[in-house]
N, C-alpha and C positions, 0 to 999 in steps of 0.2 A: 745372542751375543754379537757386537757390531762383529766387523770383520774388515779389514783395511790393507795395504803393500806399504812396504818399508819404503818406496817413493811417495807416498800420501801422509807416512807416519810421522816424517821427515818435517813435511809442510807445515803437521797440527800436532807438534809432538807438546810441549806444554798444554795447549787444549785435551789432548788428548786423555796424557797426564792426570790434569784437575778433573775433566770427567770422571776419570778411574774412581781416585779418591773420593772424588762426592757423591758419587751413585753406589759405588762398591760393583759395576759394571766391566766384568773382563772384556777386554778387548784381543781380538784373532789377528795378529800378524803373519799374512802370507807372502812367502819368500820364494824363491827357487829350488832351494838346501830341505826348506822345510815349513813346517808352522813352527812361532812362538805364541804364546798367550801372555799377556799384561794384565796384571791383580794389584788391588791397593795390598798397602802393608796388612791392612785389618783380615782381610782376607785370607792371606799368608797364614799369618799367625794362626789364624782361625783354624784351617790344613792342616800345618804344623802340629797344634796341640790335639788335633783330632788323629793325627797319625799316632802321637805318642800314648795318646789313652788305649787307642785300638791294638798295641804292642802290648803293654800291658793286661795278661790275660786274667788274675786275680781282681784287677781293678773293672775290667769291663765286665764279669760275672756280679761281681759287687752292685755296679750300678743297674744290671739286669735284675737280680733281685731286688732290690731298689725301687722298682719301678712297679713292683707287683703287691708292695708292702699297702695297706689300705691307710691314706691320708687321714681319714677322721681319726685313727687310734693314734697320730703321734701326738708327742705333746709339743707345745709352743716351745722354741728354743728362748734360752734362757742364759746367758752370758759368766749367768758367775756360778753353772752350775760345774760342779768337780768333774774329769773326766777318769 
């Protein structure tokens, strides 16, 4: 992960920016106070919805068993079947 100071960040902050986004590439901003890190939106989100499944304890058992189900026995999904 690059790593840069809030006086360099300053200089290449749109650059900076567009690399985020297009690489999907965090960048380490070091400060005095502290560090911040910089994530595209896609990223985020990505976080996000990984926190909210891992909260969910019936849904992550779910997809753990899920995982252990053998592929060859399912059938093809099928759009208009009734559920």
């Amino acid at each position: 992960m690059p790593t840069t100071n809030a006086t360099e960040l300053r200089k290449k902050l749109f650059e900076t920016i567009a690399n985020v986004i297009e690489y999907n590439e965090p960048v380490t901003v070091n400060t005095k106070k502290g560090n911040a890190v910089i994530i595209s939106e896609s990223d985020y989100d990505a976080m996000m919805e990984t926190i909210y499944i891992m909260s969910q304890p019936k849904l992550v058992k779910n997809i753990k068993d899920g995982e252990k189900e053998d592929s060859e026995k399912m059938k093809a999904y099928d759009p208009s079947e009734k559920w």
